[in-house]
C-alpha positions in Angstrom: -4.6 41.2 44.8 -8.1 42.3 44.4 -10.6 40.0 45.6 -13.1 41.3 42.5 -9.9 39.4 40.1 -11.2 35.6 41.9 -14.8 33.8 40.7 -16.7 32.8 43.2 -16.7 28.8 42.9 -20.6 28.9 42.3 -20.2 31.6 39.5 -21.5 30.9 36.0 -18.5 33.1 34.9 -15.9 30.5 35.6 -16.9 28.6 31.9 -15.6 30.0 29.0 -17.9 30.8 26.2 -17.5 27.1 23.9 -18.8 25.2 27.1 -21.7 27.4 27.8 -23.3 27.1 24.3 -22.7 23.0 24.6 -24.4 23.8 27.7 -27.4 25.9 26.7 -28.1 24.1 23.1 -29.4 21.4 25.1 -32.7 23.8 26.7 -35.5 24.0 25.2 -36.6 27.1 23.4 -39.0 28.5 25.5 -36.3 28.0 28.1 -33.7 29.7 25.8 -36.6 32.5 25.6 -36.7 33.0 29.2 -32.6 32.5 29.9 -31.6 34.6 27.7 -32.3 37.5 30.7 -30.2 35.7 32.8 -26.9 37.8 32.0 -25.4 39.7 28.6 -23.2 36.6 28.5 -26.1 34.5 28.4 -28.2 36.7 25.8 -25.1 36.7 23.4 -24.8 33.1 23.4 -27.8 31.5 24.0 -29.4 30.5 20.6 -25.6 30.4 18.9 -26.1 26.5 19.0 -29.7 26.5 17.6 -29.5 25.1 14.4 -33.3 23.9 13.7 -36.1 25.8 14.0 -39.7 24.3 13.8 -43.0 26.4 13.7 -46.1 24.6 14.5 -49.8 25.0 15.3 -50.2 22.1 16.8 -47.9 19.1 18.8 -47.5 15.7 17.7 -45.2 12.8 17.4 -42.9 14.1 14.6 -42.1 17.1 16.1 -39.2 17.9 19.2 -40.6 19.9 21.6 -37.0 20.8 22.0 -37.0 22.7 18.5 -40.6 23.7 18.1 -42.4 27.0 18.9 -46.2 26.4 19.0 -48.1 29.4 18.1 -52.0 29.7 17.0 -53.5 30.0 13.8 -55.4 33.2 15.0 -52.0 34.4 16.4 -49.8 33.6 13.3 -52.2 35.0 11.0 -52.0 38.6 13.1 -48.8 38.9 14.1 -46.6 36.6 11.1 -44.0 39.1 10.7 -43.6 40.4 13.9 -43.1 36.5 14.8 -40.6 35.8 11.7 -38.8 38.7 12.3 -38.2 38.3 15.8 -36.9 35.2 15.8 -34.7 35.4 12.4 -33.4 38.2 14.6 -32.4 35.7 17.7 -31.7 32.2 15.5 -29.3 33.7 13.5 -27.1 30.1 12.9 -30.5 28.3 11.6 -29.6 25.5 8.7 -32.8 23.6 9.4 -36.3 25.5 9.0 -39.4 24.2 9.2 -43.0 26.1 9.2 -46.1 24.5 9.5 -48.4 27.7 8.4 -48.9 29.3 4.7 -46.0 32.0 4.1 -46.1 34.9 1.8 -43.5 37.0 -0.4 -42.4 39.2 2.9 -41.7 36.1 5.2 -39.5 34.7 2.3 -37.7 38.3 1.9 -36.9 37.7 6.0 -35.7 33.8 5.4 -33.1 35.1 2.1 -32.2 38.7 3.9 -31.6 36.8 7.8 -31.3 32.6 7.7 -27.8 32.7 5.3 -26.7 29.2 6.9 -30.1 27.4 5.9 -29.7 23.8 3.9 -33.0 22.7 4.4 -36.4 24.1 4.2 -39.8 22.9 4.9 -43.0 25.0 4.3 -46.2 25.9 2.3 -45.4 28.6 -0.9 -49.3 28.9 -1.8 -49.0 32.7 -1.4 -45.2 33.2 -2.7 -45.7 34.6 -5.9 -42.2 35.6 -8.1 -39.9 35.8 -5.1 -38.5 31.9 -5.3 -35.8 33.2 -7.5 -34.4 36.1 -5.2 -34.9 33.7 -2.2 -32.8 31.1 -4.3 -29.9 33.6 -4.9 -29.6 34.5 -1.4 -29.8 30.8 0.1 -29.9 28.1 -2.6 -26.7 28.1 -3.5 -26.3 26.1 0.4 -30.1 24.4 0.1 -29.8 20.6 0.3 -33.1 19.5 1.0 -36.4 21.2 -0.3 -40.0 20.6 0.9 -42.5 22.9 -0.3 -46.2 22.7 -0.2 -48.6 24.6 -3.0 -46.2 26.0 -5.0 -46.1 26.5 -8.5 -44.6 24.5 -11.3 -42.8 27.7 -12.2 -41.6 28.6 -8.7 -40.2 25.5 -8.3 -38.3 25.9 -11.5 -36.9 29.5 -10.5 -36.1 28.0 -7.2 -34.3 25.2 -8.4 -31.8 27.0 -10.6 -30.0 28.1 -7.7 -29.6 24.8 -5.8 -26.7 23.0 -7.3 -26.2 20.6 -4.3 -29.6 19.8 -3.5 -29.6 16.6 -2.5 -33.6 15.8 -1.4 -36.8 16.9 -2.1 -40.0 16.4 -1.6 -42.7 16.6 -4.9 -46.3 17.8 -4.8 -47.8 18.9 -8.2 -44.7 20.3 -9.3 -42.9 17.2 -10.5 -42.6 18.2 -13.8 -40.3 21.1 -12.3 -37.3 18.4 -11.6 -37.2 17.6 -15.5 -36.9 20.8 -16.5 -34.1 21.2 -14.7 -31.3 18.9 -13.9 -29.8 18.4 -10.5 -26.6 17.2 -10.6 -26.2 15.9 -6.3 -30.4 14.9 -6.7 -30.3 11.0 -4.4 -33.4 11.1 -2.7 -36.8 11.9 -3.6 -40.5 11.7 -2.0 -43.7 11.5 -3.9 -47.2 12.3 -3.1 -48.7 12.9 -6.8 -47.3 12.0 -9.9 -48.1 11.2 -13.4 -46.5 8.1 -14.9 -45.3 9.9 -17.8 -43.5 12.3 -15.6 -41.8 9.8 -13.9 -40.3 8.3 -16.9 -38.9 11.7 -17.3 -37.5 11.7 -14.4 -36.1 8.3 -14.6 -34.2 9.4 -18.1 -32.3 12.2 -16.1 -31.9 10.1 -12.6 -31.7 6.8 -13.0 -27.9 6.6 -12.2 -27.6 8.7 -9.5 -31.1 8.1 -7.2 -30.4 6.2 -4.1 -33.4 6.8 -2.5 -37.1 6.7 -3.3 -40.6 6.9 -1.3 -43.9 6.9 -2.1 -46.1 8.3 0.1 -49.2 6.2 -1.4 -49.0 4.0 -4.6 -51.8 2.4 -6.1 -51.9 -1.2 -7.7 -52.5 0.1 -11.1 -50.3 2.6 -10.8 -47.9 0.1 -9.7 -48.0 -1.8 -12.5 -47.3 1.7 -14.8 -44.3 2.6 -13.1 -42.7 -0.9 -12.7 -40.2 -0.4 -15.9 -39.1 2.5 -15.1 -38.4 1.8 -11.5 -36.5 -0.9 -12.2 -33.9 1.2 -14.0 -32.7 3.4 -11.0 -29.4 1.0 -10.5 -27.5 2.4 -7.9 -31.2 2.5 -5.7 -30.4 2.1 -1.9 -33.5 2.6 -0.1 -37.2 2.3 -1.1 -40.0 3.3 0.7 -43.8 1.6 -0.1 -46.9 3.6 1.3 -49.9 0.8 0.6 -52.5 -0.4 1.8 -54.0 -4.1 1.3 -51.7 -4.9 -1.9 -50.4 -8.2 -3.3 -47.6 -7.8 -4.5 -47.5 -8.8 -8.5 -45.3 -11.1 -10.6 -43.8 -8.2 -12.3 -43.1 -6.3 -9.4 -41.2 -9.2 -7.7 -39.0 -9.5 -10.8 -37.8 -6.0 -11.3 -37.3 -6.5 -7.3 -34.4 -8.9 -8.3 -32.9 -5.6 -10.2 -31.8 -4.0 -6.9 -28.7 -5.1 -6.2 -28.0 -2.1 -4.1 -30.5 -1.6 -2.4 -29.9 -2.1 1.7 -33.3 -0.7 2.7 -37.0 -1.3 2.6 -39.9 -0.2 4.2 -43.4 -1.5 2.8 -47.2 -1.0 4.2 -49.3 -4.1 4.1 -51.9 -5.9 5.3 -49.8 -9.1 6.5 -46.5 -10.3 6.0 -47.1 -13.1 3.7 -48.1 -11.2 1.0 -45.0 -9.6 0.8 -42.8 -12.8 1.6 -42.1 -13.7 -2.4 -41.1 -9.8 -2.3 -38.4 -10.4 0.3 -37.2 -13.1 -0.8 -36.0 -11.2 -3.8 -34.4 -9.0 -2.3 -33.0 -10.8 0.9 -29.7 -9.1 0.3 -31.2 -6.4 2.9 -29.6 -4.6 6.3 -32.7 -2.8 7.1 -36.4 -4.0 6.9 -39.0 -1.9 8.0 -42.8 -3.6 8.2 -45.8 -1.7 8.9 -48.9 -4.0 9.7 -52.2 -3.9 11.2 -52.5 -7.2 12.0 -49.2 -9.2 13.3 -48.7 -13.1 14.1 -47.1 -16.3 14.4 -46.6 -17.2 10.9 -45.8 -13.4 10.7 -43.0 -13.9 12.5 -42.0 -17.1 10.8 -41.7 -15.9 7.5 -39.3 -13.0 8.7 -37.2 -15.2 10.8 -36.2 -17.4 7.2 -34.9 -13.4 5.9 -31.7 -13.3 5.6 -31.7 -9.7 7.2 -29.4 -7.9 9.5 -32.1 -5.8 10.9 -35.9 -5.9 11.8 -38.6 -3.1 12.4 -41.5 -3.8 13.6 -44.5 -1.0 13.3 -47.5 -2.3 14.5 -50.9 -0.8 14.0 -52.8 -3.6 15.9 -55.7 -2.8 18.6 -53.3 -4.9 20.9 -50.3 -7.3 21.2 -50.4 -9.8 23.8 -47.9 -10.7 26.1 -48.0 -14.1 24.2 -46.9 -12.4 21.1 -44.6 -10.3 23.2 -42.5 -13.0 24.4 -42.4 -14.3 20.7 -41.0 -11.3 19.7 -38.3 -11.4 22.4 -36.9 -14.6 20.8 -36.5 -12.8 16.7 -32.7 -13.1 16.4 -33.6 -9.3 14.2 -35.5 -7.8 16.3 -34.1 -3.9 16.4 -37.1 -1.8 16.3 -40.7 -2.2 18.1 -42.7 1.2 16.9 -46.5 0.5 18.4 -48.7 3.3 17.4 -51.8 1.9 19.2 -53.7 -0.2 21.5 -52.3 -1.2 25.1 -49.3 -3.5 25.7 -48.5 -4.7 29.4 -45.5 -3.3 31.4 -44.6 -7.1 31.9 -44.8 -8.2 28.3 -42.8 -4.9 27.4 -39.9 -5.8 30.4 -39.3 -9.2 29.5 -39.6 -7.8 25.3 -36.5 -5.3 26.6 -34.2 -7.9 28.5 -34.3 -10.7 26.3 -34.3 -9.7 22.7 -30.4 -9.6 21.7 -30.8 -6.9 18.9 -33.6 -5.0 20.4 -32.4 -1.0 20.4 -35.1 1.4 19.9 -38.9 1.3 21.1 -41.4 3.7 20.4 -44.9 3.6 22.2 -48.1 4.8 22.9 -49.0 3.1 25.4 -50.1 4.8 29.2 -49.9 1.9 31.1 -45.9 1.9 31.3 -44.3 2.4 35.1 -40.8 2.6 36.8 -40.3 -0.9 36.0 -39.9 -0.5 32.5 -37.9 2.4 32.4 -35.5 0.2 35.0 -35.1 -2.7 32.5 -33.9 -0.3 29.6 -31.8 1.0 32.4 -30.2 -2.2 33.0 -29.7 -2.9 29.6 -28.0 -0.2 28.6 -26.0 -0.6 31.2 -24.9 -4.1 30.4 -24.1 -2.9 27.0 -22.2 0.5 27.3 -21.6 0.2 23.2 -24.8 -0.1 22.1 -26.9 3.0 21.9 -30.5 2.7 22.8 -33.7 4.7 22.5 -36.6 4.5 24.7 -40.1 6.8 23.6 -43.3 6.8 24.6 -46.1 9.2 24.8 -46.3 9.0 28.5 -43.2 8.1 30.4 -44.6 9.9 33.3 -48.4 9.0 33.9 -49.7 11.0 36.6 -47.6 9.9 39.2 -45.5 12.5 40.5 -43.0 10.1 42.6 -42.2 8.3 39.9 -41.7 11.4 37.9 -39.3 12.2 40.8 -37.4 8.6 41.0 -37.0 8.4 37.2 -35.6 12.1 36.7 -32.7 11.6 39.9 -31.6 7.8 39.3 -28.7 7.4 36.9 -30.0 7.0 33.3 -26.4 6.2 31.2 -24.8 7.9 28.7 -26.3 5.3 25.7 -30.1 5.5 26.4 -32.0 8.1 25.3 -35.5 8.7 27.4 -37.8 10.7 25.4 -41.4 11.6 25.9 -43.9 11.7 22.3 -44.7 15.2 22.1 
């Protein structure tokens, strides 16, 4: 037998194709860029598993490093094209697109002629002028999510005809495009301007079958406008309160009682007490999601008499002590920690991980955390091999290269996720 006919046992040859693109979908893709040299096996399979495709000027926390290609506004604006048509060329299985830079007619001729697979779309139209409805008939007919910057009422319009199971979008200045045409699988929907009496439009179409609704700001006389017509989405799931500073009003806490469905809310405010009477009307809640900039003991209080099944905490404070910390550690809800500034201390944050019972995801800022934190999320996922757990910060590895060693070669198990802010 011919020795050419046996694999040598270091070979990349010995996995079939299905395991090497599990394997490769988990590189990066500058990585992917560079392995695709590595073999004609490799190039043919390589970006088969890249399903979202993110193109950015600049890094931040809601983008994965993972998905993102960063290029320059002085290099986008020369070579846009040559960019979009190269990679529509290599990301040929894309279903989530998302571009950070204004596109133009041509780039949308690339999207309909190359990304057939694409359900959801993210990007500024302020230079798309009559091609919505050809990109529509080449991709809408799969589109269920739609977020477009700077486009026209009438784009939107032409778009939307050709999107029968859109599911989300996200509104601008084109509201007024959703109620003049029906979408029949419409349940979640994202406002950043709107005029009252477009809204109660849009509540005569929607009201039955919107589960989800956000506001990205919402003013207290505003507020007060839309408070009727709010009330009447019945089957409403999820709400979602940009605010700043607002006291919650009579009216607003009775058309809260209205929502018997609703599971989730996330509000922006000041304190907690003035969102307590709120709460209480709708303490039939899973999920409640708090954003503060201050946060305290009768905070904490107030959520603890919630009947809730589960807590999130984002905190915009300068600092929270290791005082408050170990308060924290003791909220029977407790699920979520997401500190967007300030300093905590790697012993508050250790003894906040190994003795709050619900405790599964932190998010932080912070550069002060070492090995020792890392170890205690280590442990308890270990201790709890059900539970999934998420641990991210913006520097998991501050300058120290031994830790960056230690951390990268001891076991981290199978239900913690260790991810760095980008």
């Amino acid at each position: 037998m011919s020795l050419n006919l046996f694999y040598s046992k270091d070979s990349f040859e010995r996995f079939d194709d299905d395991l090497c693109e599990l394997l490769l979908r988990h590189l990066s893709i500058s990585d992917k860029i560079h392995f695709e040299c590595v073999s004609k096996q490799w190039q043919q399979l390589v970006f088969n598993k890249q399903q979202k495709l993110i193109i950015n000027c600049i890094i931040n926390n809601y983008f994965r490093i993972y998905d993102t290609i960063i290029v320059s506004q002085k290099i986008w604006d020369k070579n846009k094209l040559s960019i979009i048509k190269c990679l529509t060329k290599k990301f040929k299985f894309i279903i989530d697109l998302e571009i950070s830079f204004i596109i133009n007619n041509q780039i949308l001729k690339i999207f309909a002629k190359s990304c057939k697979f694409l359900t959801k779309v993210k990007f500024y139209g302020r230079d798309i002028r009559g091609f919505c409805e050809t990109f529509g008939q080449k991709c809408g007919q799969k589109l269920e999510l739609i977020d477009i910057k700077d486009t026209s009422e009438e784009e939107m319009i032409s778009l939307l005809r050709t999107t029968p199971k859109l599911k989300s979008i996200r509104v601008y200045d084109n509201f007024e495009a959703l109620n003049e045409r029906y979408l029949p699988k419409l349940e979640e929907i994202k406002f950043n301007d709107y005029s009252v009496e477009v809204f109660e439009k849009f509540a005569n179409l929607y009201n039955k079958q919107i589960k989800k609704i956000s506001f990205d700001f919402l003013t207290p006389s505003m507020s007060k406008e839309i408070i009727p017509h709010l009330s009447r989405f019945e089957n409403l799931e999820a709400l979602d309160f940009g605010l700043f500073c607002y006291v919650w009003n009579e009216d607003f806490i009775s058309m809260a009682k209205n929502f018997k469905k609703l599971k989730r809310l996330r509000i922006y405010a000041s304190e907690v007490n003035q969102s307590f009477d709120l709460l209480k009307a709708v303490n039939n809640l899973d999920v409640f999601e708090l954003i503060l900039w201050s946060f305290g003991d009768k905070d904490m209080e107030v959520i603890e008499t919630l009947n809730l099944t589960q807590f999130s905490l984002y905190s915009k404070c300068n600092s929270l002590s290791d005082e408050i910390l170990y308060k924290l550690s003791k909220m029977k809800r407790l699920s979520k920690l997401c500190f967007t500034s300030g300093i905590l201390s790697d012993s508050g944050v250790c003894h906040l991980i190994k003795n709050s019972l619900k405790l599964k995801t932190i998010e932080l800022n912070d550069k002060h955390i070492n090995e020792t934190t890392i170890k205690a999320f280590v442990e308890k996922a270990l201790k709890n091999s059900k539970t999934f757990y998420k641990f991210i910060s913006q520097d998991i590895f501050p300058d120290n290269r031994r830790l960056k060693m230690r951390i990268t070669n001891q076991f981290i198990p199978e239900n913690l996720l260790i991810k760095k802010y980008i």
